[in-house]
Backbone as CSV, one residue per row, in Angstrom:
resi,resn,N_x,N_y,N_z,CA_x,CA_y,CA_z,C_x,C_y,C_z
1,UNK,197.325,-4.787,-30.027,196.596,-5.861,-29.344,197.572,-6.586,-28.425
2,UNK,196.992,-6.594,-27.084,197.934,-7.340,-26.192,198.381,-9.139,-26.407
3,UNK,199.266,-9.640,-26.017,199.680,-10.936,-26.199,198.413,-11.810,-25.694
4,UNK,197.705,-11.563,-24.516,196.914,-11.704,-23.546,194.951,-12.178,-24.415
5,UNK,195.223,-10.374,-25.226,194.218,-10.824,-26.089,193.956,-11.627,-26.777
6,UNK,195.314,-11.694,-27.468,195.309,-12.700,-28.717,195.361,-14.431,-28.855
7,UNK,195.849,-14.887,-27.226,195.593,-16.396,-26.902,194.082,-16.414,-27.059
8,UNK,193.254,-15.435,-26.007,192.431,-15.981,-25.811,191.159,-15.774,-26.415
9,UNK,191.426,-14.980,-28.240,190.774,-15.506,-29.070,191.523,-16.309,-30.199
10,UNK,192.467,-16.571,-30.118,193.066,-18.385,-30.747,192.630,-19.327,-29.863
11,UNK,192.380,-19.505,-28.335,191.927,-20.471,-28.256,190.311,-20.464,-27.269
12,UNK,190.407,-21.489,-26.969,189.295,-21.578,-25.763,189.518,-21.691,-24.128
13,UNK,188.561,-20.916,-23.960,189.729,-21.201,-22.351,189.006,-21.816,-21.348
14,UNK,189.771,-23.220,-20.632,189.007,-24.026,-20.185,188.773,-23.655,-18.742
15,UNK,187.806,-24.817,-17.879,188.010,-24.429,-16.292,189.350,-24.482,-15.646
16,UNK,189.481,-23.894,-15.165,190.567,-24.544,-14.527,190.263,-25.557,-12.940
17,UNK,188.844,-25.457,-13.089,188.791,-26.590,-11.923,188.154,-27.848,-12.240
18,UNK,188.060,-28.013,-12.945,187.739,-29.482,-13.624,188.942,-30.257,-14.345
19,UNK,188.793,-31.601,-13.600,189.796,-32.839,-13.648,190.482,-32.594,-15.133
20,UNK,191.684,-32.888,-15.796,192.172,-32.757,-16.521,191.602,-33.357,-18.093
21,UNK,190.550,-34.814,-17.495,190.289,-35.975,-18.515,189.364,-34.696,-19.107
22,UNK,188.562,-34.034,-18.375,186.947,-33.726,-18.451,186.760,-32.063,-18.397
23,UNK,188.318,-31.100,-18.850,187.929,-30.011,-18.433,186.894,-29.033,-19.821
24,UNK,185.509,-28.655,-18.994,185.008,-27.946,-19.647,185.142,-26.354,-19.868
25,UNK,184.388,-25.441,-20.897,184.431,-24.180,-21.374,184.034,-23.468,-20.452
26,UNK,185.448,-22.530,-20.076,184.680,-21.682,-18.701,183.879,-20.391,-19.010
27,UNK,183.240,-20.413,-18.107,182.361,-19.661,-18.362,182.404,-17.873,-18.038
28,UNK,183.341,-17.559,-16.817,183.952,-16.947,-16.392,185.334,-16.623,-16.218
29,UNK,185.979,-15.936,-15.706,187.301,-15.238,-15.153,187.142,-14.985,-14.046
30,UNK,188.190,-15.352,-12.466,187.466,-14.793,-11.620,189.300,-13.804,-11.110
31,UNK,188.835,-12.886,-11.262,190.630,-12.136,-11.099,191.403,-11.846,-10.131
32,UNK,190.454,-12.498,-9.077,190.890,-11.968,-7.890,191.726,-13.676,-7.503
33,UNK,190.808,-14.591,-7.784,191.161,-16.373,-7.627,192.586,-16.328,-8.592
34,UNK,192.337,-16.113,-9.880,193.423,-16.042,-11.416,192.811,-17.356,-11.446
35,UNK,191.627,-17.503,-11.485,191.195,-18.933,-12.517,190.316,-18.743,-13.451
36,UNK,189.838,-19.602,-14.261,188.794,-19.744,-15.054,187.588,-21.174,-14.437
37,UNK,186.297,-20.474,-14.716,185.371,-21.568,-13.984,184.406,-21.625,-14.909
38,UNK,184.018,-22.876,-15.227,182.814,-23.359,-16.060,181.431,-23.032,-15.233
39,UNK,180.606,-23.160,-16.139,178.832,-22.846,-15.445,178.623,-23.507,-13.638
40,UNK,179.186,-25.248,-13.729,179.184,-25.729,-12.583,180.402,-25.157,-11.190
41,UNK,181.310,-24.784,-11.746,181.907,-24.048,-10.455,182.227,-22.635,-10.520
42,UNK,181.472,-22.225,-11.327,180.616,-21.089,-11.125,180.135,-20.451,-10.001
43,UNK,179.626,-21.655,-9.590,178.118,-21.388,-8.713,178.584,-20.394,-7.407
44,UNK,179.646,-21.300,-7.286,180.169,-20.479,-5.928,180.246,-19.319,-5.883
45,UNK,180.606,-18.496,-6.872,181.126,-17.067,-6.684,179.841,-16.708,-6.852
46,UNK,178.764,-16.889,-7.467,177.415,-16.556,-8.067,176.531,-15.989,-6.951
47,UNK,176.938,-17.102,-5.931,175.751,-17.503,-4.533,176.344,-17.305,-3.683
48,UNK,177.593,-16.719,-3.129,178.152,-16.622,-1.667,178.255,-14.840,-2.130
49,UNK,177.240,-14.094,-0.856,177.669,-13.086,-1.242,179.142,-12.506,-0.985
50,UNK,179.826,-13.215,-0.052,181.298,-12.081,0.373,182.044,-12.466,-1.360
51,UNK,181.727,-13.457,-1.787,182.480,-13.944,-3.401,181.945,-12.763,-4.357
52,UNK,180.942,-13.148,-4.123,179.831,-12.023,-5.576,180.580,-10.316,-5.021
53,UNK,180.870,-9.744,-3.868,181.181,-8.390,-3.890,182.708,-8.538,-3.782
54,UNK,183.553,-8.717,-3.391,184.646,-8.961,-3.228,185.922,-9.604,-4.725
55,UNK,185.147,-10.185,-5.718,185.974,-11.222,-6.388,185.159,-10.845,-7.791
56,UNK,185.983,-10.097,-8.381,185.472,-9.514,-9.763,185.695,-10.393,-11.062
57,UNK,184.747,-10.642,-11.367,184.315,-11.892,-12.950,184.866,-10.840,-14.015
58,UNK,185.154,-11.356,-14.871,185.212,-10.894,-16.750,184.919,-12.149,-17.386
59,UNK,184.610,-11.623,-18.764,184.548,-13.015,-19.829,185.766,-13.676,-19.649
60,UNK,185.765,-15.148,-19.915,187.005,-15.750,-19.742,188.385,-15.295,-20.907
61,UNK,189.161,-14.998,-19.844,190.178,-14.493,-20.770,191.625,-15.436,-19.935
62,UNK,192.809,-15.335,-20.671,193.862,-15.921,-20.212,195.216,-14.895,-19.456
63,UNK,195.113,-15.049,-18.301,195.415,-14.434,-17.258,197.440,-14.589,-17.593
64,UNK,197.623,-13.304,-18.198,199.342,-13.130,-18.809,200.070,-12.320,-17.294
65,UNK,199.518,-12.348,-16.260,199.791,-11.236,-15.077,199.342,-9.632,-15.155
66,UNK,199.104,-9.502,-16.262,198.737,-7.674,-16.014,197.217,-7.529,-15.641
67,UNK,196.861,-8.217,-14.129,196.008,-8.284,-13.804,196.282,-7.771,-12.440
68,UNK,197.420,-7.705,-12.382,197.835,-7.165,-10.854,198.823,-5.588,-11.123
69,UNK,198.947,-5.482,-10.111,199.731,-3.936,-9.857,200.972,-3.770,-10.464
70,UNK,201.562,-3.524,-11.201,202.982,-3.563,-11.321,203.826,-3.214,-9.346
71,UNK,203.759,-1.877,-9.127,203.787,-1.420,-8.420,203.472,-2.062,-6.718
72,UNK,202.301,-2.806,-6.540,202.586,-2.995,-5.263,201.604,-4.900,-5.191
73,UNK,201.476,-4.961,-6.628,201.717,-6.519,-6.801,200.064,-6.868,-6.361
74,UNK,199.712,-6.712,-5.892,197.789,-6.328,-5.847,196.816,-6.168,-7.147
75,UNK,195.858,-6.806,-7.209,194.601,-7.146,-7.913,194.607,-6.127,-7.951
76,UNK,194.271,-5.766,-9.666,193.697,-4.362,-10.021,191.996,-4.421,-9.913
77,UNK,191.518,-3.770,-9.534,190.260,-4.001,-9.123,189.377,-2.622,-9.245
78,UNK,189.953,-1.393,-9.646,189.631,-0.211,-9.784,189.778,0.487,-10.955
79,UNK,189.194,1.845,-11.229,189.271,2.543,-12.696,189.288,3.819,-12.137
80,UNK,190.176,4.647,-12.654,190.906,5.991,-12.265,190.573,6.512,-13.213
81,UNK,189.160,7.509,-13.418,188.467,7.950,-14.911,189.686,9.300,-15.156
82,UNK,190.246,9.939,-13.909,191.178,11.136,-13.716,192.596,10.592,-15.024
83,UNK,193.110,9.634,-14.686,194.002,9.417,-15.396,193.547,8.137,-16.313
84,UNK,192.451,7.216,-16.773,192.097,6.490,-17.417,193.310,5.176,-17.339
85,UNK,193.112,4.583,-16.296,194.334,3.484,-16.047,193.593,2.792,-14.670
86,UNK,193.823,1.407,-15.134,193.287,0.545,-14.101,194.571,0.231,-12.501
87,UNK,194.115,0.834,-11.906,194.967,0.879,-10.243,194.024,-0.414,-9.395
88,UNK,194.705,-0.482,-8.114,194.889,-1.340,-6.970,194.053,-0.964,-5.816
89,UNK,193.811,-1.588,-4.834,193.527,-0.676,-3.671,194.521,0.282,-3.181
90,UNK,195.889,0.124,-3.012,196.889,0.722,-2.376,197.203,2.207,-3.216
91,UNK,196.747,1.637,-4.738,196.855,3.138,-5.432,195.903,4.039,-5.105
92,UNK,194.804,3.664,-4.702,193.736,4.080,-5.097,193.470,5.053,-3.608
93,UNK,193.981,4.385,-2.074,193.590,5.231,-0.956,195.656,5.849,-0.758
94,UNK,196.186,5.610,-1.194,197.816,5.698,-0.410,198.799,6.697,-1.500
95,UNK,198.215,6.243,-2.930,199.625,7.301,-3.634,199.000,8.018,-4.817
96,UNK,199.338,8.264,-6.112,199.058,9.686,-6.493,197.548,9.700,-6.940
97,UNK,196.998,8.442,-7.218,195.531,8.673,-7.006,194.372,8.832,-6.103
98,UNK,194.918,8.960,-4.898,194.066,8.462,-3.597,192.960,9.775,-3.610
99,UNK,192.923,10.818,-4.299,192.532,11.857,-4.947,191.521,11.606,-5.915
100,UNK,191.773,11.432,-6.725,191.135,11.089,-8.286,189.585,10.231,-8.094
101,UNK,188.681,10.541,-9.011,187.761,10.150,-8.949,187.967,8.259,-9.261
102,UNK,187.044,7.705,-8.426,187.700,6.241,-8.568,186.393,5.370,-8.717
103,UNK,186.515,4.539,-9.799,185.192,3.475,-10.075,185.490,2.246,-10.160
104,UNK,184.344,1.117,-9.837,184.579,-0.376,-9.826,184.904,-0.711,-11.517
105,UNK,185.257,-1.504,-11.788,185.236,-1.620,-13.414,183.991,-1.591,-13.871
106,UNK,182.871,-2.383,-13.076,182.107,-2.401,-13.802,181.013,-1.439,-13.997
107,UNK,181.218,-0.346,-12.795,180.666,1.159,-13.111,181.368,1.683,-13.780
108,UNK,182.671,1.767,-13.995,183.472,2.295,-15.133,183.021,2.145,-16.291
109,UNK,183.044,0.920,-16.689,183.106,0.143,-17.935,181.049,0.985,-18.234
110,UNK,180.071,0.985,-17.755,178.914,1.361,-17.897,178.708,2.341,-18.213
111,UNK,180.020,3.782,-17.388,179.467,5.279,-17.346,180.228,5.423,-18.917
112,UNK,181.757,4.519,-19.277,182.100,4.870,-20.498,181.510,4.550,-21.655
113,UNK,180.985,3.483,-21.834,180.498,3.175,-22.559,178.993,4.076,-22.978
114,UNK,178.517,4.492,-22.007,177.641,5.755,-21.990,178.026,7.161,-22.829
115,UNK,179.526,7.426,-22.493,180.212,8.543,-23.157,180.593,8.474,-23.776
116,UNK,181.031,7.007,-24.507,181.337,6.738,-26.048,179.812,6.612,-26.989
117,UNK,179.040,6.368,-26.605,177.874,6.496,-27.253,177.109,7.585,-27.591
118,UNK,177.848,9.039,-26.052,176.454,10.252,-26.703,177.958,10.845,-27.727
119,UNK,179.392,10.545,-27.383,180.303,11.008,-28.570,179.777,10.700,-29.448
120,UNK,179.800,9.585,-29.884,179.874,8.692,-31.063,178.455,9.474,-31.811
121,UNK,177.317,9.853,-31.703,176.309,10.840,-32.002,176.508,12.497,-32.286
122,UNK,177.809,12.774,-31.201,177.686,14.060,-31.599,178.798,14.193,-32.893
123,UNK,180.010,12.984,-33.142,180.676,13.184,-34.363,180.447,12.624,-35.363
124,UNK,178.956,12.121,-34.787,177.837,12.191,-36.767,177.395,13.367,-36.664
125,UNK,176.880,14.078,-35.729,176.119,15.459,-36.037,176.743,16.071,-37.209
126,UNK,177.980,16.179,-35.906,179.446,17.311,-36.332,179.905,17.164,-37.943
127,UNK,179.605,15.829,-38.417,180.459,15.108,-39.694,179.215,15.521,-40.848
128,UNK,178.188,15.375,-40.229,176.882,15.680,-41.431,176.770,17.563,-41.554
129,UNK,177.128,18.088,-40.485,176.863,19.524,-40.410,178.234,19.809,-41.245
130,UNK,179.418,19.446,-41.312,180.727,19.706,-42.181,180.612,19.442,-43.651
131,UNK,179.618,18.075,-43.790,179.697,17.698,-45.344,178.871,18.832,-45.484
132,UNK,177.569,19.277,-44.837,176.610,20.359,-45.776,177.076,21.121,-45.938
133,UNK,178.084,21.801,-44.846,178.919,23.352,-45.299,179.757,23.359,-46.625
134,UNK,180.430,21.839,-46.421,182.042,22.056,-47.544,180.937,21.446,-49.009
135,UNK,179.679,20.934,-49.254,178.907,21.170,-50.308,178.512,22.791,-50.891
136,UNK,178.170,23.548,-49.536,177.694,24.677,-49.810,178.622,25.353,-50.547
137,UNK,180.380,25.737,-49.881,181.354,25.352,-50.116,181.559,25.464,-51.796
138,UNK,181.615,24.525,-51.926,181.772,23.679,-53.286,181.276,24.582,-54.682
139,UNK,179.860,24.101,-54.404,178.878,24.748,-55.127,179.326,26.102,-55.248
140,UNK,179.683,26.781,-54.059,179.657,28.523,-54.330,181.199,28.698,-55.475
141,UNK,182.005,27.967,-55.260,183.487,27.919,-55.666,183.136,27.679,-57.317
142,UNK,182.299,26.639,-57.482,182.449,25.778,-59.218,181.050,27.281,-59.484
143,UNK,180.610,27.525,-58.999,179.798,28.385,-59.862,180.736,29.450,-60.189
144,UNK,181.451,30.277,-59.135,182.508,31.603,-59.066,183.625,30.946,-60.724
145,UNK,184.230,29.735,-60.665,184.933,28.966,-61.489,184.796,29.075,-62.539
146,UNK,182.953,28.996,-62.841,182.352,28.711,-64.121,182.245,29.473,-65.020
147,UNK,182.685,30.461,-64.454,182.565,32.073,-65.193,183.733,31.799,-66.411
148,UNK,183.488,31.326,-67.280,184.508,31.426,-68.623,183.901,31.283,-70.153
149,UNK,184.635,32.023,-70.901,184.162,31.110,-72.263,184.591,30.152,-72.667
150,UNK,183.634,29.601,-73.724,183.654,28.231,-74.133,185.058,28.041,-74.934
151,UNK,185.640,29.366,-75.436,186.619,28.842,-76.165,187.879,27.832,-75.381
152,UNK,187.859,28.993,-74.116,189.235,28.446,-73.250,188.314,27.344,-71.592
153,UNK,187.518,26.429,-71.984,186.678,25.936,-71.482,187.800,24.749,-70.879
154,UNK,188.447,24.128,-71.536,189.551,23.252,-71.145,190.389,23.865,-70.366
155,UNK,191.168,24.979,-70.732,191.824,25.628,-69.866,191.664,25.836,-68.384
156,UNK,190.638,26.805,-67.944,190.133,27.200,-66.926,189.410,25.815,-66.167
157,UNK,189.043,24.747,-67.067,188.798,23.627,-65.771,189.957,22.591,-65.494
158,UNK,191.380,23.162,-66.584,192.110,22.103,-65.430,192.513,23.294,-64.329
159,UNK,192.372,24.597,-64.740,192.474,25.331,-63.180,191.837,24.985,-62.391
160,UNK,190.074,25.000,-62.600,189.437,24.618,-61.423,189.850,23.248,-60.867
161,UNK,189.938,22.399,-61.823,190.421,20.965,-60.970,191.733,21.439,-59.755
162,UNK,192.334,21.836,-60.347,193.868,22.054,-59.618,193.509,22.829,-58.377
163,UNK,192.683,23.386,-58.436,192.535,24.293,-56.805,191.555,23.281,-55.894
164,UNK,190.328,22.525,-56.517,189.712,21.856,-56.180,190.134,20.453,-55.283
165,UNK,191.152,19.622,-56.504,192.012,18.732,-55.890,193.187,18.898,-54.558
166,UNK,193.425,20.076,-54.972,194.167,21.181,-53.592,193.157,20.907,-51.937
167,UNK,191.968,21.571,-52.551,190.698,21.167,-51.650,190.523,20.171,-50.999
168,UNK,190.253,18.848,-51.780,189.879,17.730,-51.953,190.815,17.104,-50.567
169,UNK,191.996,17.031,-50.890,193.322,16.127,-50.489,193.448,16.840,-49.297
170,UNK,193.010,18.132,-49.128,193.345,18.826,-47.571,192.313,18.060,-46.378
171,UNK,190.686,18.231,-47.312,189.434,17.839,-46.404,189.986,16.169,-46.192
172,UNK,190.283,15.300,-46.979,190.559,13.901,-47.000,191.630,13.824,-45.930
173,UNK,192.594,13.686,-45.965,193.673,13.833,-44.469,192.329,14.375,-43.864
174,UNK,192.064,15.064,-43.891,191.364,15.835,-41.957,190.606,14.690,-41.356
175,UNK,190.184,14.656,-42.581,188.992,13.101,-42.315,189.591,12.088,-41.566
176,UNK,190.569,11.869,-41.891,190.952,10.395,-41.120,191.081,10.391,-39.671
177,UNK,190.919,11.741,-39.051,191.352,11.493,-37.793,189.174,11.119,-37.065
178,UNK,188.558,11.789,-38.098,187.241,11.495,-37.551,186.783,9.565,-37.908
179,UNK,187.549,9.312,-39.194,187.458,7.814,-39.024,188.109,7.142,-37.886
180,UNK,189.153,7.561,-38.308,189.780,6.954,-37.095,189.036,6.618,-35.367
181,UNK,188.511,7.499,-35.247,187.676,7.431,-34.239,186.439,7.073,-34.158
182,UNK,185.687,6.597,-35.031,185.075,6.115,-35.060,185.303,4.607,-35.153
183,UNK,186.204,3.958,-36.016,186.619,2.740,-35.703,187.210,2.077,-34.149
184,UNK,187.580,3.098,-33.380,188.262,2.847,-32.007,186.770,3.228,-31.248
185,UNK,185.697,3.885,-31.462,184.631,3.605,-30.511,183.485,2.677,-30.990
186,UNK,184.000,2.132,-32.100,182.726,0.690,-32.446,183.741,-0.331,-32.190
187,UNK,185.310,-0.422,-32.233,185.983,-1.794,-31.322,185.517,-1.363,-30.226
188,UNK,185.700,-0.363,-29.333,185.368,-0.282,-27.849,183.918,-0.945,-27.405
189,UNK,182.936,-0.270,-28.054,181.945,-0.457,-27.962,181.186,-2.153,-28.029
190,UNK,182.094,-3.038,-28.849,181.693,-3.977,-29.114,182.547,-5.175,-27.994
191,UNK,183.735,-4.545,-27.601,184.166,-5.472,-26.431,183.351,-5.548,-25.436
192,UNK,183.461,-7.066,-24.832,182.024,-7.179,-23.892,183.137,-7.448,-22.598
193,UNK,184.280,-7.782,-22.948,185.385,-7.279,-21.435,185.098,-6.731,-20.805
194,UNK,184.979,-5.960,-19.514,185.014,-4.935,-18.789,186.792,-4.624,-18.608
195,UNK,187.252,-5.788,-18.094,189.347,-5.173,-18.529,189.536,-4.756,-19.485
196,UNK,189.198,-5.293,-20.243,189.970,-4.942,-21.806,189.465,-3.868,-22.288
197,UNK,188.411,-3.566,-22.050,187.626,-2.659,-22.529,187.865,-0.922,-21.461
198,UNK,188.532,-1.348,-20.562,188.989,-0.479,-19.783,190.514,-0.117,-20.271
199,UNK,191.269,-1.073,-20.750,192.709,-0.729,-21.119,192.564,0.086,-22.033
200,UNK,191.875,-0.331,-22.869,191.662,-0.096,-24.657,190.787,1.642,-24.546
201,UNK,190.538,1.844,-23.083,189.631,3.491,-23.429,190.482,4.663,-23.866
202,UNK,191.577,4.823,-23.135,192.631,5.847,-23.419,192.748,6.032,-24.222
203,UNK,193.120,5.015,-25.409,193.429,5.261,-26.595,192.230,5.690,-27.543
204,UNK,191.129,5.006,-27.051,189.690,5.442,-27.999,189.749,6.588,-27.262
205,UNK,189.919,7.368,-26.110,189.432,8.869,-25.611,190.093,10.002,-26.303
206,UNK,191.627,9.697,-26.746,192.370,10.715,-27.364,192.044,10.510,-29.277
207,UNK,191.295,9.043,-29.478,190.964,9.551,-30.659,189.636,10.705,-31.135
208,UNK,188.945,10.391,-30.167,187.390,10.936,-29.952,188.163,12.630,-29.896
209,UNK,189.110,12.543,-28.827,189.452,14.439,-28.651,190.082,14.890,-30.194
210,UNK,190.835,14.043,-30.874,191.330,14.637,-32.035,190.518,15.041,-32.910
211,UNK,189.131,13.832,-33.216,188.464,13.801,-34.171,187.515,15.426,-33.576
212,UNK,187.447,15.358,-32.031,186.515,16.604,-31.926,187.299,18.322,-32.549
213,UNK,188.814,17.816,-32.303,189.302,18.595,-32.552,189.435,19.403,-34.125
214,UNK,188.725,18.272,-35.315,189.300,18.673,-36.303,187.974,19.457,-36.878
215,UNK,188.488,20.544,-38.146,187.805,21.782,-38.813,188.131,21.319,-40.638
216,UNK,187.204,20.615,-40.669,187.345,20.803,-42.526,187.093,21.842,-43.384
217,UNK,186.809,22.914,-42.379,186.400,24.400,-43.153,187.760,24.957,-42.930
218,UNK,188.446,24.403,-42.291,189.855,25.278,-41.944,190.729,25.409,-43.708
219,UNK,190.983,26.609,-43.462,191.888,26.796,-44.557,191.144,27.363,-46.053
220,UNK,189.277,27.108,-45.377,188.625,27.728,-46.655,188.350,28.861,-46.280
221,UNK,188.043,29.344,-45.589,187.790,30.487,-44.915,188.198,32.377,-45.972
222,UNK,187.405,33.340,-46.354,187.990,33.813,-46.924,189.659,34.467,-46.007
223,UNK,190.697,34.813,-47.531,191.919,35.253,-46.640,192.781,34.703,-46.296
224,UNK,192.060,32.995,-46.516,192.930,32.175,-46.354,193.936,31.476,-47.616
225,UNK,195.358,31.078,-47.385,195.886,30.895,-48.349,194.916,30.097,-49.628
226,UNK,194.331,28.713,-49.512,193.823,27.721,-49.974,192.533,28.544,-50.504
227,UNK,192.070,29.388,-50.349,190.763,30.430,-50.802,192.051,31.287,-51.514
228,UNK,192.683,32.170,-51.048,193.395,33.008,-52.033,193.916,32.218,-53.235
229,UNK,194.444,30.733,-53.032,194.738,29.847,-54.376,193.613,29.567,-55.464
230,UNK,192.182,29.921,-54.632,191.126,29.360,-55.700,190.706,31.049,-56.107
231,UNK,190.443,31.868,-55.338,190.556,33.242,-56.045,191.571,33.226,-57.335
232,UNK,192.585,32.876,-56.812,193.784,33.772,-57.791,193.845,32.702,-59.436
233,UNK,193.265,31.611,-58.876,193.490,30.448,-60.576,192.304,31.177,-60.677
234,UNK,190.836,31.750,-60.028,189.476,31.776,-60.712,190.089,33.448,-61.509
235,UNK,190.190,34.410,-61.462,191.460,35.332,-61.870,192.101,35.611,-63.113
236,UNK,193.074,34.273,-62.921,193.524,34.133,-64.034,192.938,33.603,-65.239
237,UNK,191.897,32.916,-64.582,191.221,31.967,-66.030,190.329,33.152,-66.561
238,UNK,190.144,34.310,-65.893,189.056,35.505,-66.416,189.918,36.287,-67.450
239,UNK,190.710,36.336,-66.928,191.921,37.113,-67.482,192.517,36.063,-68.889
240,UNK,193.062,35.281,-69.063,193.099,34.156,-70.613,191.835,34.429,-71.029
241,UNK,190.932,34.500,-70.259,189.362,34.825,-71.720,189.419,36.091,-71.845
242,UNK,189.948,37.165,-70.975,189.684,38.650,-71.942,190.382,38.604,-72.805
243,UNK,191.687,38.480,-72.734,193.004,38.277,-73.820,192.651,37.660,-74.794
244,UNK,191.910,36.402,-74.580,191.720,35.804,-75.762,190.518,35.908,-76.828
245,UNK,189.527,36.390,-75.976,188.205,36.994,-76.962,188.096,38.724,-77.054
246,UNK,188.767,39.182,-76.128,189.035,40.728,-76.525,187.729,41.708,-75.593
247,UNK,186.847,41.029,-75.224,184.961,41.401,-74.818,184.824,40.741,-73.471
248,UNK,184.912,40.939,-72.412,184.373,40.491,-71.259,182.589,39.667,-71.125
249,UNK,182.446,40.339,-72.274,180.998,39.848,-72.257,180.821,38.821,-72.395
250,UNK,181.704,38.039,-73.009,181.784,36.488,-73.307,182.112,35.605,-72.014
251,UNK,182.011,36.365,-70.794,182.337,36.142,-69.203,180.844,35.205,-69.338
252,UNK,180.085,35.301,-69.768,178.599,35.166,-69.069,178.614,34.015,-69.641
253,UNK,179.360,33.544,-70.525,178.676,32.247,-71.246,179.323,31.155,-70.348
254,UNK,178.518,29.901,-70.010,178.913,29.415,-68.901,178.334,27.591,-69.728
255,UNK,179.423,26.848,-69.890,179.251,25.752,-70.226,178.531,24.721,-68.962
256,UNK,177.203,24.521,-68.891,176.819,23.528,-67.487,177.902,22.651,-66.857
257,UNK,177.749,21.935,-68.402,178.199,20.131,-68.081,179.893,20.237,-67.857
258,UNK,180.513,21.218,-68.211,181.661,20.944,-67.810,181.993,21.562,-66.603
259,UNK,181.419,22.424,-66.221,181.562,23.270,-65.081,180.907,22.834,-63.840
260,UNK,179.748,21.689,-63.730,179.370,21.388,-62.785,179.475,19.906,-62.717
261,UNK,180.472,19.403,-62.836,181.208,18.216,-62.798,180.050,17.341,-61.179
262,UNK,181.122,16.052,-61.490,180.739,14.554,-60.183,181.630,14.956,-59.336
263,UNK,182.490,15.738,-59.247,183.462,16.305,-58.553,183.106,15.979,-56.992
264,UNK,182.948,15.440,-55.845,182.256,15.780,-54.409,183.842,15.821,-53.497
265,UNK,183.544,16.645,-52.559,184.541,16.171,-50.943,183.753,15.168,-50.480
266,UNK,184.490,14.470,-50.008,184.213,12.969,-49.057,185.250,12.505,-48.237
């Protein structure tokens, strides 16, 4: 969180054009002026059109300088969706963006917020279509598991736990990168900034690509080590019940309640 942010929800930020005795809650930002203006001097920018197109408003925020260019010291006034970074006029027609697709903030701030919203839908799809698989998953594994007798019934389920928890702790890490992103497009989403909410996209865009990026089926797959670990304990636990009852036939007897545990991925 920028220094910038954080004044100006500790405090309130007043006009800056009202007398010192009497200054009221502004109502605006105007970034191009670097002031803050209450409802009454407001008006001006509201009602003169060269003000209203020319002189870009945000919620009132407290103006720390990174409102201008580093570079050529000019009102940032533009959104570079190519490289996701707020530029100048001079960047925008003269140096490495004069290229790049280029938006006002506040078409910026509209088309993203658009593309964080049909994301934000497709990594519930994506997240509900993963839990049904790694259930399906599941189920197919504790039934394959269940195959034991009752004698060595303890045995063979701290195997199954042990391959399961193996499971468990792999899908959990994966997960976080889809939380993760979801928490960075409901802050995004809920800033009513158009700046801030423009600084803050980059970082919500590369969480959205990670989270698209991730596979909780990865690693179950048959062939795969984490499947060859639950093969090879399901295996061995077949193998302690022939040894130990002498009859394979005793394969079939299958305890429910211990074998189909509260166990879930989440």
């Amino acid at each position: 969180i920028s220094i910038c942010s954080l004044l100006t929800e500790l405090q309130v930020i007043l006009c800056d054009m009202c007398t010192e005795e009497d200054r009221k809650p502004a109502r605006k930002t105007c970034m191009k002026c670097e002031i803050s203006m209450c409802v009454q001097h407001l008006q001006a920018h509201l009602t003169t059109p060269v003000l209203l197109q020319t002189h870009p408003l945000t919620e009132p925020m407290e103006l720390c300088g990174n409102t201008k260019c580093p570079q050529h010291g000019k009102l940032l006034e533009y959104y570079c969706l190519d490289d996701m970074t707020c530029v100048c006029v001079s960047c925008a027609i003269e140096d490495q963006h004069r290229l790049h697709n280029m938006k006002t903030f506040s078409t910026a701030h509209k088309e993203l917020m658009e593309k964080l919203n049909t994301e934000q839908q497709a990594l519930l799809v994506k997240a509900d279509d993963e839990n049904v698989s790694l259930e399906k998953w599941e189920k197919s594994e504790r039934e394959k598991l269940g195959r034991s007798s009752v004698r060595l019934i303890e045995a063979v389920t701290n195997l199954r736990d042990i391959a399961l928890t193996s499971v468990q702790s792999s899908v959990s890490a994966r997960m976080v990168s889809i939380k993760t992103s979801r928490s960075s497009m409901q802050a995004a989403q809920k800033e009513k900034d158009t700046f801030r909410f423009l600084q803050m996209y980059s970082q919500v865009h590369q969480d959205v690509e990670k989270a698209k990026a991730v596979d909780l089926r990865k690693g179950l797959e048959p062939g795969s080590d984490r499947n060859k670990l639950v093969q090879e304990i399901r295996e061995k636990g077949e193998k302690m019940v022939e040894q130990a009852v002498g009859s394979p036939h005793l394969l079939t007897l299958i305890v429910q309640e211990s074998f189909y545990g509260k166990n879930t991925i989440s």
